[in-house]
MARTOR-233656 format. One line per 4 residues: number of its first residue (from 1); their letters; for each residue x, y, z of C-alpha. Coordinates in steps of 0.1 Angstrom, whole numbers, plus 5000, padded with zeros to 4 digits. Layout:
BEGIN
NUM = a = X/Y/Z; ...
***
This chain:
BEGIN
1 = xxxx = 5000/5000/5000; 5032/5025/5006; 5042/5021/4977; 5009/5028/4957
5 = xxxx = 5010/5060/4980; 5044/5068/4966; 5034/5062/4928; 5001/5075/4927
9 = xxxx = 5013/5108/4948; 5043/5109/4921; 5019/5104/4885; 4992/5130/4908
13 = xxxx = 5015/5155/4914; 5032/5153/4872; 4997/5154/4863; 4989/5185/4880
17 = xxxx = 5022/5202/4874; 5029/5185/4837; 5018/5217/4818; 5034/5243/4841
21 = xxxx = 5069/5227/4838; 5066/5222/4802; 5065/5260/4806; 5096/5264/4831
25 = xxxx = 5115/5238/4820; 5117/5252/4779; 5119/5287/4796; 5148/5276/4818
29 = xxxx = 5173/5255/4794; 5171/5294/4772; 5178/5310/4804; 5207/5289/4810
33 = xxxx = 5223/5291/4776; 5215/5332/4780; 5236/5328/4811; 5266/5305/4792
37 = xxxx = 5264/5333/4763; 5269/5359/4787; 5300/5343/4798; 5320/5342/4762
41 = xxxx = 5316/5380/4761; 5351/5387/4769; 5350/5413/4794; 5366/5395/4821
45 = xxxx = 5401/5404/4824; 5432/5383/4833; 5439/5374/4869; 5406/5390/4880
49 = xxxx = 5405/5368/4914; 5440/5393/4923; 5431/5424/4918; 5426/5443/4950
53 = xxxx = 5409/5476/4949; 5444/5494/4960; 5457/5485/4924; 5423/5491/4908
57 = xxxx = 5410/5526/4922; 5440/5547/4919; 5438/5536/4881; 5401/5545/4874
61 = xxxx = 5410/5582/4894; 5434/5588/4869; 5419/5576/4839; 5388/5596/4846
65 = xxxx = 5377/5630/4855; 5348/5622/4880; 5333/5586/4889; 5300/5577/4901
69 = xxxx = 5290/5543/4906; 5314/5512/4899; 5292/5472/4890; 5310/5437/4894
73 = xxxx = 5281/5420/4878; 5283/5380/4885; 5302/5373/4851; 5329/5394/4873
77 = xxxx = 5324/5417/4843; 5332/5453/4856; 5312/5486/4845; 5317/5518/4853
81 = xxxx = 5294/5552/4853; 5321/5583/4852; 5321/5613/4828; 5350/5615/4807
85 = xxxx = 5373/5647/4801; 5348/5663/4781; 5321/5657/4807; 5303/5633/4793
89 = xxxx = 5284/5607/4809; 5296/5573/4802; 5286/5535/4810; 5312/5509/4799
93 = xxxx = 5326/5473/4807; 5364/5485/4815; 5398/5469/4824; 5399/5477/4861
97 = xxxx = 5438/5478/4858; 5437/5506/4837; 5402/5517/4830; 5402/5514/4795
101 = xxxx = 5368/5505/4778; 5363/5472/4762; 5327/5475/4756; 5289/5491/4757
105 = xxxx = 5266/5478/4787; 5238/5469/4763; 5201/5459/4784; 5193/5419/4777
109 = xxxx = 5174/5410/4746; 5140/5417/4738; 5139/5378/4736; 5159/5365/4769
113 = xxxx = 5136/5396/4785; 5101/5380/4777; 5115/5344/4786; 5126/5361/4821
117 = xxxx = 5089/5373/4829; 5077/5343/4814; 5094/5319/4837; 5088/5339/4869
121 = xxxx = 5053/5349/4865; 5037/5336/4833; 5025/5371/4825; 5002/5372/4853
125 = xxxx = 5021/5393/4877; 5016/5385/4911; 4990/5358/4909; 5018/5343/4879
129 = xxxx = 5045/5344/4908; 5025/5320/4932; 5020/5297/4908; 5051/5295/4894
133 = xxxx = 5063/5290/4934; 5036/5262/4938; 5048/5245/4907; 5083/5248/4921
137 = xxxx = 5072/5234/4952; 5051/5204/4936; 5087/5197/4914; 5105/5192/4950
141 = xxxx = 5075/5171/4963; 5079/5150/4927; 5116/5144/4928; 5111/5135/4966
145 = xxxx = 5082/5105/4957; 5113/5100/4923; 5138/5093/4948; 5118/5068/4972
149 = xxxx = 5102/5051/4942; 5137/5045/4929; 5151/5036/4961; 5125/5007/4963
153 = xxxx = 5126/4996/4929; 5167/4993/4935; 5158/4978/4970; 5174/5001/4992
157 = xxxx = 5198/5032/4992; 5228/5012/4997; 5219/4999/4962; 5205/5035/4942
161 = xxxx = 5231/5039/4918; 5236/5002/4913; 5224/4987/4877; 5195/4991/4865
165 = xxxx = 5175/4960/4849; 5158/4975/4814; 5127/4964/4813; 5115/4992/4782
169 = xxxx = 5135/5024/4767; 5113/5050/4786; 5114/5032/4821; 5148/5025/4816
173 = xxxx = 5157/5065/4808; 5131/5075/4837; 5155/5060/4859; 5189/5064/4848
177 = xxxx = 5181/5100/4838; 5167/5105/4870; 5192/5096/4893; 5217/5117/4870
181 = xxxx = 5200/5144/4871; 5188/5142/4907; 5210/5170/4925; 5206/5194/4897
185 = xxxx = 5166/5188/4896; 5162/5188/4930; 5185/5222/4939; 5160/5237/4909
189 = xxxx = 5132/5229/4929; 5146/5236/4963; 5155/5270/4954; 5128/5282/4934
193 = xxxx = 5106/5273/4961; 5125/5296/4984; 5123/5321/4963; 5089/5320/4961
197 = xxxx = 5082/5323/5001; 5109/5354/5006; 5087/5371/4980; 5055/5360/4996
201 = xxxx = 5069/5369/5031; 5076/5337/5043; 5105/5333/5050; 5131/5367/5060
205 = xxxx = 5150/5388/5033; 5159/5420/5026; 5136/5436/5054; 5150/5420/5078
209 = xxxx = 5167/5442/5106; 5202/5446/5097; 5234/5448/5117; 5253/5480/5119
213 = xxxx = 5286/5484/5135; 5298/5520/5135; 5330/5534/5146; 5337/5564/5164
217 = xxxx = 5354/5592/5152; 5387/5598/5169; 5401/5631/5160; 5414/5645/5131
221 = xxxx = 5438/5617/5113; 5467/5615/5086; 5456/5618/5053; 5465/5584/5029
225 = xxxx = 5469/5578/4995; 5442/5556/4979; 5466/5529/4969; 5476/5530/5010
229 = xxxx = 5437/5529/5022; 5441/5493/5044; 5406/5480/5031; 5411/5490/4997
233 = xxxx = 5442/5465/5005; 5422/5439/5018; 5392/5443/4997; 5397/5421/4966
237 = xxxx = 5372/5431/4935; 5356/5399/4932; 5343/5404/4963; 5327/5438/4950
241 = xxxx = 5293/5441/4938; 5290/5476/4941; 5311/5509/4945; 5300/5543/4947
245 = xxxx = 5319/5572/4947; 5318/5604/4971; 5303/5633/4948; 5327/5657/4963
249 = xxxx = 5365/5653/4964; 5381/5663/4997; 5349/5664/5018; 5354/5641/5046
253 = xxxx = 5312/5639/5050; 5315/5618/5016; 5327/5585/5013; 5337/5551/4995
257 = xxxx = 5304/5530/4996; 5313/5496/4990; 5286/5469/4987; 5305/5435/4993
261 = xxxx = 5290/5404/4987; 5281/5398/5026; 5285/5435/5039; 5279/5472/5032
265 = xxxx = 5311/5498/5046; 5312/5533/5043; 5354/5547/5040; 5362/5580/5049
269 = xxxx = 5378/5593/5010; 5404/5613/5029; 5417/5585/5056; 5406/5551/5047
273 = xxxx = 5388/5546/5080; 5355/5524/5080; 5333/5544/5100; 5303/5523/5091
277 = xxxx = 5300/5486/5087; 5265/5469/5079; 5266/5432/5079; 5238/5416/5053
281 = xxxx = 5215/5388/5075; 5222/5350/5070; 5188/5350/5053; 5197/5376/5024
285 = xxxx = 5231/5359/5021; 5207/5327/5018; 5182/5344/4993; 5215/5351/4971
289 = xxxx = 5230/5321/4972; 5193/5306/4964; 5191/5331/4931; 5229/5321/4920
293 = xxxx = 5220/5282/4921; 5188/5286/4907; 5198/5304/4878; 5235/5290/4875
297 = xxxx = 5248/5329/4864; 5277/5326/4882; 5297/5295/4869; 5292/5284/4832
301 = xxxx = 5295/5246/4837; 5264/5248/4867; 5246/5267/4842; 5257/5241/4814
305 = xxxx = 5246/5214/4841; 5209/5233/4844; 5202/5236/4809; 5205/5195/4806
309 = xxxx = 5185/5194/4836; 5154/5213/4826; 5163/5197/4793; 5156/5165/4811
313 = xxxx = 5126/5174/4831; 5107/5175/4794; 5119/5139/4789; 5107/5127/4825
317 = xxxx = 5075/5141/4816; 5072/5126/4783; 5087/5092/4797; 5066/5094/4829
321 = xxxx = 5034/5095/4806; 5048/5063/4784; 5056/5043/4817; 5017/5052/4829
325 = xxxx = 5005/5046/4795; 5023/5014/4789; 5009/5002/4824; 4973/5008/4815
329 = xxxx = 4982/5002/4777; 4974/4962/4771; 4935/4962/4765; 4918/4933/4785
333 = xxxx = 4879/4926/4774; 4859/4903/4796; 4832/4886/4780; 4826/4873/4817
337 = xxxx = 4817/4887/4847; 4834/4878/4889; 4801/4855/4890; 4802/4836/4864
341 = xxxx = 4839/4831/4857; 4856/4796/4856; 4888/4808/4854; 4904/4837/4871
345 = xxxx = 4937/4853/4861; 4952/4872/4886; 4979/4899/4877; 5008/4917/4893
349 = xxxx = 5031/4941/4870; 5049/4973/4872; 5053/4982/4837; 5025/4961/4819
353 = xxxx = 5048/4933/4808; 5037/4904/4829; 4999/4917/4820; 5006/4911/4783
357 = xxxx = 5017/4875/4793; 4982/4869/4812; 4962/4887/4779; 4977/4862/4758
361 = xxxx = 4968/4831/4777; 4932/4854/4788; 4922/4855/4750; 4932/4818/4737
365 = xxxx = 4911/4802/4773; 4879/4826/4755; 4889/4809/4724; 4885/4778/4735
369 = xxxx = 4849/4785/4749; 4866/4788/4787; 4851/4814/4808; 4879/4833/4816
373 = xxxx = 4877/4865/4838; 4912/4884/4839; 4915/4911/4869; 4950/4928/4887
377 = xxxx = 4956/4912/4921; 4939/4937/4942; 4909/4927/4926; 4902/4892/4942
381 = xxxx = 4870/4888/4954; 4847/4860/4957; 4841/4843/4926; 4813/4817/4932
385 = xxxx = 4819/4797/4898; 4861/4794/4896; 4874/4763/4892; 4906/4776/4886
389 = xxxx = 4927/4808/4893; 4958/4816/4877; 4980/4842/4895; 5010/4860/4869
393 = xxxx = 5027/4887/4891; 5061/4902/4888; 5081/4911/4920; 5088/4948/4935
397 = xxxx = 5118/4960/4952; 5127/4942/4983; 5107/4911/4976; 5076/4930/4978
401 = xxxx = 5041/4929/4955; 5043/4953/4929; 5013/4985/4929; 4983/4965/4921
405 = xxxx = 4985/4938/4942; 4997/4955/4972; 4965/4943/4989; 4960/4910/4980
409 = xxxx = 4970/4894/5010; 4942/4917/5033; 4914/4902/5004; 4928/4868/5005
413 = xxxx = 4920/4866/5039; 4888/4883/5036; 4874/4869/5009; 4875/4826/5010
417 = xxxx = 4865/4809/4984; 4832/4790/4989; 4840/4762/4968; 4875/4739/4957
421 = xxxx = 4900/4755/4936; 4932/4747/4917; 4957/4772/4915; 4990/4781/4896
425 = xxxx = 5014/4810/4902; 5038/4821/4874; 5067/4847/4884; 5082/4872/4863
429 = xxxx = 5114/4886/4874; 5150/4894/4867; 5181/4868/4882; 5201/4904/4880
433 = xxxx = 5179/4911/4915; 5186/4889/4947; 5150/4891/4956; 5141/4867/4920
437 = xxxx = 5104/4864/4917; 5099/4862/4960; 5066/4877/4960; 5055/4851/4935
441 = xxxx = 5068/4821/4957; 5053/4848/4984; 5017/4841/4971; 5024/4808/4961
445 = xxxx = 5026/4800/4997; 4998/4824/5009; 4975/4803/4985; 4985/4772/5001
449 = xxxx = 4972/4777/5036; 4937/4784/5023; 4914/4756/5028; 4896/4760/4997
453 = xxxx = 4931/4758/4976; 4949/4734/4960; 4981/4736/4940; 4978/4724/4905
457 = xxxx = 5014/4731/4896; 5046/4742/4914; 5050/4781/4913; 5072/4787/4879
461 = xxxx = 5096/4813/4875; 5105/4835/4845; 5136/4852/4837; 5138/4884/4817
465 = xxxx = 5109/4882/4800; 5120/4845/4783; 5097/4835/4760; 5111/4798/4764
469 = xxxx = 5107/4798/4799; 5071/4807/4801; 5065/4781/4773; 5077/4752/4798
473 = xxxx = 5050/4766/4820; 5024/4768/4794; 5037/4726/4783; 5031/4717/4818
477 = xxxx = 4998/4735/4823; 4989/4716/4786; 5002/4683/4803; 4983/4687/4834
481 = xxxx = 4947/4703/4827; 4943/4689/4788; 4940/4722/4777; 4955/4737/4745
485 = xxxx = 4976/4766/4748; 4996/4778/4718; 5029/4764/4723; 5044/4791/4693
489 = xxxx = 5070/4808/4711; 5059/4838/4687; 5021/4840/4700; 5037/4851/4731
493 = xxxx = 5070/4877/4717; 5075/4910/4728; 5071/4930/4691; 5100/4954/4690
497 = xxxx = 5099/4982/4668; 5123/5003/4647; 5145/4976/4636; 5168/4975/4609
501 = xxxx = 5182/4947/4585; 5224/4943/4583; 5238/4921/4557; 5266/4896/4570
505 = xxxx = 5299/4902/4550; 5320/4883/4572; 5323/4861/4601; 5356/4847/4611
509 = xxxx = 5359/4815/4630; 5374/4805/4669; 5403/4785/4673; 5416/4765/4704
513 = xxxx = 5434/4791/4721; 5409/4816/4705; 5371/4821/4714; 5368/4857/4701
517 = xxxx = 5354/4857/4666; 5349/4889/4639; 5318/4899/4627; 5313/4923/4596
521 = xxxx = 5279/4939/4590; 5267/4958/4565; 5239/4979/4570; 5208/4980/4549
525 = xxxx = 5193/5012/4539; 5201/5049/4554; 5216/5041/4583; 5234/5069/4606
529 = xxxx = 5264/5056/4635; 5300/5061/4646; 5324/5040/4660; 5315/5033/4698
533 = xxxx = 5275/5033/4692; 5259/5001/4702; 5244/4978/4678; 5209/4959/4698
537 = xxxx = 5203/4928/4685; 5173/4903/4695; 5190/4867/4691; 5154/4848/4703
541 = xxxx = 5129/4872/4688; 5114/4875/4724; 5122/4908/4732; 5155/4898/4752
545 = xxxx = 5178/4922/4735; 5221/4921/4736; 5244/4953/4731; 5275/4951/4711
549 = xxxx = 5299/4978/4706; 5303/4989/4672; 5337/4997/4648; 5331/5015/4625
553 = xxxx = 5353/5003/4591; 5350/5014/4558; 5312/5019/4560; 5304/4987/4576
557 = xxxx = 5299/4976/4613; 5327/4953/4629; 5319/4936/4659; 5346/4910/4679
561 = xxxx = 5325/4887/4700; 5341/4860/4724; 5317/4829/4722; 5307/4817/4756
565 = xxxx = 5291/4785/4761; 5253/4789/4757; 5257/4824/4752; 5223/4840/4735
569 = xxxx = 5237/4866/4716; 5273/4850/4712; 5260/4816/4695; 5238/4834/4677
573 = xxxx = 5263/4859/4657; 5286/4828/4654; 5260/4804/4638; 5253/4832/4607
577 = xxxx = 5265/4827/4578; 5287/4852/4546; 5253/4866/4527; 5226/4859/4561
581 = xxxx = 5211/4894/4574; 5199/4900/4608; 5178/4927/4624; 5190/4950/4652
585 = xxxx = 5191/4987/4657; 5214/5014/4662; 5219/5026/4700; 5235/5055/4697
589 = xxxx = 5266/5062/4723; 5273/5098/4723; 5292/5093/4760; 5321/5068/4738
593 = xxxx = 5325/5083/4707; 5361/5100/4697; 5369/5132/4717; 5378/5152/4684
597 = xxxx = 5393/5179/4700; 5416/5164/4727; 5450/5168/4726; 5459/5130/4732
601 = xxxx = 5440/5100/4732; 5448/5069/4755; 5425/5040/4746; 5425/5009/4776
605 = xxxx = 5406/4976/4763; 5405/4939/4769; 5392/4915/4751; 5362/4922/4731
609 = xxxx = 5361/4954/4741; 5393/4964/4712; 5362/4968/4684; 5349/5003/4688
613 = xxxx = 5389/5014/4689; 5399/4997/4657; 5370/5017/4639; 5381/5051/4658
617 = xxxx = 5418/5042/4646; 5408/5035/4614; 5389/5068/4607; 5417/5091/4627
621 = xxxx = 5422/5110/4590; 5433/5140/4611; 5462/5120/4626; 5454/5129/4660
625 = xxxx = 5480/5112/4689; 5462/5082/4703; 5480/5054/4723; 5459/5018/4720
629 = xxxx = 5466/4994/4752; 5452/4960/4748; 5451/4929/4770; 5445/4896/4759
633 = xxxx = 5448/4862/4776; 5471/4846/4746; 5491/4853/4716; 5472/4839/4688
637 = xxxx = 5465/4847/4649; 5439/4875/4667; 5466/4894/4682; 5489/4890/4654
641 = xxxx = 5458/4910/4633; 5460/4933/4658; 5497/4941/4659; 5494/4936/4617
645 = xxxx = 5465/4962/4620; 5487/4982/4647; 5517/4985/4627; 5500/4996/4591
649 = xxxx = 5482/5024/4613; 5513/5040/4626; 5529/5039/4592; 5500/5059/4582
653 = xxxx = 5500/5085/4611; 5466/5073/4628; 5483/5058/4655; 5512/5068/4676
657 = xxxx = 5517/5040/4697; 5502/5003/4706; 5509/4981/4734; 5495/4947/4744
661 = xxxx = 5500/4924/4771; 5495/4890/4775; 5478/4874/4811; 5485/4835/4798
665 = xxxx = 5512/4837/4782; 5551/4831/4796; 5564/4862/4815; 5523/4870/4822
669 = xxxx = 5510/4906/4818; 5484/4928/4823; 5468/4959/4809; 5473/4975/4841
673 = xxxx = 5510/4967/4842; 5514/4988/4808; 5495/5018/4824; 5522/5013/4856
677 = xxxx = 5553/5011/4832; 5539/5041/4815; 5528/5067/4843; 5546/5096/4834
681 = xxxx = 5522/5093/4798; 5494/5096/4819; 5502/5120/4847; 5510/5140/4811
685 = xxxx = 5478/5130/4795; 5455/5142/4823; 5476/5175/4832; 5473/5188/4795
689 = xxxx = 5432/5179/4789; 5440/5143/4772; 5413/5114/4771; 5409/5080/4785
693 = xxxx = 5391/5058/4770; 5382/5024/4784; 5362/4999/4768; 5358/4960/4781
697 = xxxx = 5350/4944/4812; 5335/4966/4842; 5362/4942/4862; 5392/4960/4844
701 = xxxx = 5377/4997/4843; 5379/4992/4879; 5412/4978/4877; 5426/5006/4854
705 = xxxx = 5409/5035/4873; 5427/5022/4906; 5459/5018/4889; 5453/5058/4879
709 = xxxx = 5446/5071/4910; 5479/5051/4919; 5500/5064/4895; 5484/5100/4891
713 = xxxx = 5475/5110/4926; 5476/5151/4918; 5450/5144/4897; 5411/5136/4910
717 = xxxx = 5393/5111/4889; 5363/5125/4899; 5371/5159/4885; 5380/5143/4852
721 = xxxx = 5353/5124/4845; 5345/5142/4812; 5381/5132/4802; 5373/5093/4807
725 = xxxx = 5353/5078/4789; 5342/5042/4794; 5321/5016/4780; 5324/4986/4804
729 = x = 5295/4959/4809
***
């Protein structure tokens, strides 16, 4: 029942919200990309963080007659009002070194102008602003529900940002997307939301009482040069938001206002003396820091980092609506009603996928003249006329019932059959999950204790969505009752849509000491991808799909497969044949493909995972450095390719360097050993904006990154993350 709370709460609240975040989310990713543009204006100067207003004051004084109001906006961008020798009025960007323009303080664009008033008030003023603030609280309450509902599905915290199981491409990037984006998402809703209640009153801001602290007058003092004033020494300009200047020289009843980022002091123009300090409250300091976040003015990458976010928040929408849709999507008639029904199929699902299981078996019963009534789980009532009910149900989280049949145990118990009644419980789950198909062999054994119950076949288990496993349950119901279930492993597939044909130009063949094999696959039609996409095949045609990572080579895909022993998609590619085509579809992988503009490349592989870096080799026409390491387990006529391959691409300037090593092999060796021998490369690589690229088993990313961390320890692998790249299963 908590977690029906959770879900309906989260759809509820999208519902309710969907349209007003449509509207805040398009608003915002301009926004942000108005605050990245204002960044590449070029009127930050050199060294800025150093400049102390000692060095920049003096400067301005002589470079213009009279000054009036100085603005370190938060591109740290510095304008000045002054009048120049001629007395006119002026209002520039300048070089606070010298004070010498570099540009005209132009207002914001018509365009970034109506977006602003769209996105804090929708045109409707004040009435716009609340709504806009209740949105912005309903997107904090939505992430909230986000996070608990993904904690659960990944059965605890401990495992949130463990791997997800795909069960479809919308649930799939509901997830994923959403723990990515969860900080970002969740500070955009945490900070609009304050905003909203200071401007409401609801919280304190800028009418709060603030703290003064002023400073008696002690007699006439010395008279200092600006350069020598001690909090003109202290005061750094990036500090600065605001400087105005006294209106008459020489009069010591003018003064230096300077508006700091957390305090407002007056300075006597004649000493240097602070005779007035006003500290700004922790809740105005909180309001700003609220405004900076929320907008991401400040730092270009943050505001980078928002733009994908409200980007994102479009696609959770649109994904959210396919995941509800999809759940609700399979149509179920019933020709029969809960009294008359003989039999009574009982479903449990997340997504829908177990209920398309149940429909199929629903409509061939109805077929056969059966009176078949088909219902979730939370439906059981009494049904005076079963003779048999047939429970399907996938499993939730920590072993628990997924949404609709959260109450199935409370109407068990209340509702006893009044007559005998065979029973069969089917599970659908995924062996990736510790908790396999529980709550099936959880009802399995509820149904045993009642009275009226008796088990017609052992509870039965389903993997991934195998079509082949349910068929052994659908055999053994045949076996048992007499009935006559297709046994077509197509009546029961999972359709998948958007595929593609590829031709099969080559397949090479394992040896002894060999089980990798070569595939060559030439696609059919208009078909866009680069070397590290993903090719998706479906080896079964049941909607289990495998990933391969492509190399691309002259035109055509190369894959290198190792063959394991029963392996779906392994057997599959090995058993086709020079002229066969295949379907699959493109997956693109813009997180792997080759960083164009890096200096150097390093590319780390094992195994299989040497394909996508042949193809990136291969089409290096600009001759950029790249280093390949590869580890294999033997020397063989593979690696000989390899080195053959190696060896013709350095001649031709697409490949600086290439190193294998061999773990089987006399004098053993592994990848991580190169890296070792070769630290100074790397500590190189990573201090002048190189790339990593890793691509292979998840076992040896985490090998390699270790060995980094070992070898490199100035550098944070945390903070280069955009400068490795990895595409480890």
């Amino acid at each position: 029942m908590t977690l029906s709370i959770w879900r309906y709460a989260h759809l509820a609240l999208a519902l309710v919200s969907s349209l007003f975040l449509l509207i805040l989310s398009v608003t915002g990713v301009i926004l942000a990309i108005g605050a990245v543009e204002e960044k590449t204006q070029g009127y930050k100067v050199d060294d800025f963080n150093n400049i102390s207003l000692a060095q920049s004051i003096p400067a301005l004084w002589e470079a213009y007659v009279e000054m009036t109001e100085l603005t370190v906006d938060h591109n740290q961008h510095v304008s000045l009002e002054a009048f120049d020798e001629e007395g006119n009025m002026t209002k520039t960007y300048i070089d606070p070194r010298t004070g010498a323009a570099l540009g005209e303080v132009k207002p914001q664009s018509d365009f970034i102008q109506w977006n602003i008033a769209l996105h804090r008030s929708l045109f409707l003023k004040e009435t716009g602003r609340i709504i806009v603030g209740v949105v912005s609280f309903l997107l904090l309450l939505i992430t909230i529900s986000g996070v608990v509902l993904i904690a659960k599905r990944q059965q605890g915290l401990r495992n949130f940002f463990a791997k997800i199981n795909k069960d479809f491409f919308s649930q799939y990037f509901h997830v994923v997307t959403g723990r990515f984006f969860l900080i970002p998402v969740l500070l955009l809703a945490l900070t609009g939301t304050h905003l909203f209640m200071v401007r409401i009153g609801l919280t304190g801001g800028e009418n709060e009482t603030i703290e003064h602290l002023q400073r008696e007058d002690d007699g006439e003092q010395e008279q200092l040069a600006l350069a020598d004033f001690p909090v003109f020494q202290e005061t750094l300009l990036a500090d600065v938001e605001k400087i105005e200047f006294p209106f008459m020289p020489d009069d010591p009843e003018e003064f230096y206002v300077l508006k700091l980022k957390d305090r407002e002091l007056y300075v006597n123009q004649l000493t240097g003396e602070v005779v007035e300090e006003t500290r700004y409250p922790y809740s105005l300091l909180l309001e700003k820091l609220s405004f900076d976040l929320h907008t991401g003015r400040t730092n270009a990458i943050w505001a980078i980092i928002l733009a994908f976010a409200s980007l994102n928040i479009l696609f959770f929408i649109y994904t959210g609506f396919v995941i509800t849709l999809r759940r609700k999507g399979t149509k179920v008639k019933n020709k029969f009603t809960v009294a008359n029904a003989e039999y009574v199929l009982l479903v449990g699902t997340e997504n829908g996928s177990t209920l398309s299981f149940a429909n199929k078996i629903h409509q061939q019963l109805l077929a056969q003249g059966k009176r078949s009534f088909l219902t979730q789980m939370n439906g059981f009532s009494p049904f005076p006329q079963a003779t048999h009910i047939l429970v399907f149900t996938s499993t939730y989280g920590l072993g628990t019932a997924p949404a609709n049949a959260a109450n199935f145990d409370k109407l068990l118990a209340k509702f006893p059959q009044n007559q005998a009644v065979q029973y069969a419980v089917v599970g659908f789950g995924s062996k990736a999950y510790p908790d396999f198909c529980a709550y099936a062999k959880e009802v399995d054994a509820l149904l045993a204790e009642q009275h009226w119950a008796t088990r017609l076949l052992d509870v039965h288990t389903v993997n991934d969505r195998s079509v082949e496993e349910f068929m052994t349950w659908v055999q053994a119901w045949n076996a048992k009752t007499g009935d006559e279930l297709g046994v077509t492993p197509a009546l029961y597939a999972t359709k998948i849509t958007g595929l593609k044909k590829f031709a099969v130009r080559e397949r090479t063949t394992i040896t002894e000491d060999n089980a990798t094999f070569k595939v060559v696959l030439q696609p059919q039609g208009r078909q866009s991808f680069r070397s590290g996409d993903l090719l998706a095949i479906y080896p079964a045609d049941n909607g289990r799909e495998r990933l391969y990572s492509i190399g691309k080579v002259d035109g055509k895909i190369q894959l290198m497969v190792k063959l394991f022993p029963d392996g779906l998609g392994s057997e599959f590619l090995y058993r086709l044949q020079e002229g066969e085509s295949i379907s699959g579809r493109i997956v693109v992988n813009r997180g792997f493909h080759f960083p164009a503009k890096a200096t150097k490349v390093a590319m780390i592989a094992n195994g299989t995972g040497i394909a996508p870096f042949l193809g990136m080799i291969a089409e290096n026409k600009q001759r950029r450095p790249i280093r390949l390491y590869a580890g294999f387990r033997h020397k063989n006529v593979l690696s000989e390719q390899y080195r053959q391959f190696a060896e013709e691409a350095t001649a031709a300037g697409r490949l600086t360097d290439f190193k294998m090593a061999f773990s089987r092999e006399e004098g053993r060796q592994y990848v991580m050993d190169l890296i070792r021998h070769d630290a100074d490369f790397f500590a190189d690589l990573l201090e002048n904006k190189g790339v990593i690229m890793i691509c292979g088993s998840l076992a040896m990313q985490r090998d390699v990154e270790k060995i980094l961390e070992e070898v490199c320890p100035k550098h944070d692998l945390n903070q280069c993350r955009d400068r490795i790249l990895t595409d480890c299963y």
